[in-house]
N, C-alpha and C positions, 0 to 999 in steps of 0.2 A: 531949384534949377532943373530943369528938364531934358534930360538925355535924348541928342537928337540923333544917333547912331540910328540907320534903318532895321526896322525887327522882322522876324519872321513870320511871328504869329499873331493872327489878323482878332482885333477888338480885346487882347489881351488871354487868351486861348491859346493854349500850346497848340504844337503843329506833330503828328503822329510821328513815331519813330521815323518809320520809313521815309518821310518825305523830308526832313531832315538830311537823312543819310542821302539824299537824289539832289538837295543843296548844295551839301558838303562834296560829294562826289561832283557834281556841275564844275565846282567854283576848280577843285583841283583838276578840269580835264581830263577825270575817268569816264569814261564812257562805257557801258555795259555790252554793247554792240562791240565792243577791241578784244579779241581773242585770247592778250594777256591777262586783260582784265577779270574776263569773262573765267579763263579756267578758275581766278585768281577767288572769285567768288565762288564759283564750284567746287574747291579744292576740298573739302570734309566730305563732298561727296564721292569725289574720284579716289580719294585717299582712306578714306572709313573713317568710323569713329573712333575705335580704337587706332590708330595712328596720328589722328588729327592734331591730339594735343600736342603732340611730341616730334613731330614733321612740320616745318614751314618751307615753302618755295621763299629760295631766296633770289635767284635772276635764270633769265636763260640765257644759256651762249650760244650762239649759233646756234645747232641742234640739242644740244645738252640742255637739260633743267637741272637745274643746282640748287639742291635743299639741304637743310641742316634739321639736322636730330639734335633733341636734347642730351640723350644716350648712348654709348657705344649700341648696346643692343638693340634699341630703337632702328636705329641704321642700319643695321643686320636685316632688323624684319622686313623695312621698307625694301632694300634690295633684293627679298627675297621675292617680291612681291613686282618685283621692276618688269615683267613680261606684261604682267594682268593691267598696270596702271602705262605702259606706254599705250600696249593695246588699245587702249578705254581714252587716254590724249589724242593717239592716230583716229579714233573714230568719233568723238568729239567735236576736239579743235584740227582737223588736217593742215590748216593755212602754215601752225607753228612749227609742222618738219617737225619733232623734237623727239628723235633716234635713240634718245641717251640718256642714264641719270647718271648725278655726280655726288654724291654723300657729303659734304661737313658733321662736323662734329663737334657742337658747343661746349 
């Protein structure tokens, strides 16, 4: 019996990471052009590497971005850091306002 589910990948040929990842994004209505979205892919870069692992944006409020550290100390260094990284969102992303950070702590 033959699985009639439509596939992705044409004549039996997987289909590149990337374009996968522009499916999957499609179908859930992220769009790369949305601001959120946008930092949301950028964030290792606004954030570094070393913070990357250990810093996630969790939502924004109003002006505020609100992320969670895995660490108390984690969350020390990010807000030590909170001038350089609105900075670098204000000149980025301007549309998001976003004045503020707000720490959690997993």
């Amino acid at each position: 019996m033959k699985d009639k589910r439509p596939r992705l990948c044409k004549e039996g040929e997987p289909l590149e990471g990337r374009k996968v990842l522009d499916v999957v994004l499609r179908s859930l209505n992220i769009r790369s052009d949305n601001p959120k979205a946008a930092m949301g892919f950028e964030w290792q870069k606004i954030i570094g590497n070393r913070l990357y692992p250990h810093v996630k944006i969790v939502e924004i409020r109003q002006n505020t971005l609100v992320l969670r550290a895995d660490h108390p100390s984690w969350a020390q260094i990010t807000l030590m850091q909170q001038k350089k990284i609105l900075a670098l969102l204000e000149r980025r992303f301007p549309s998001l306002q976003i004045k503020s950070i707000h720490m959690l702590i997993a």
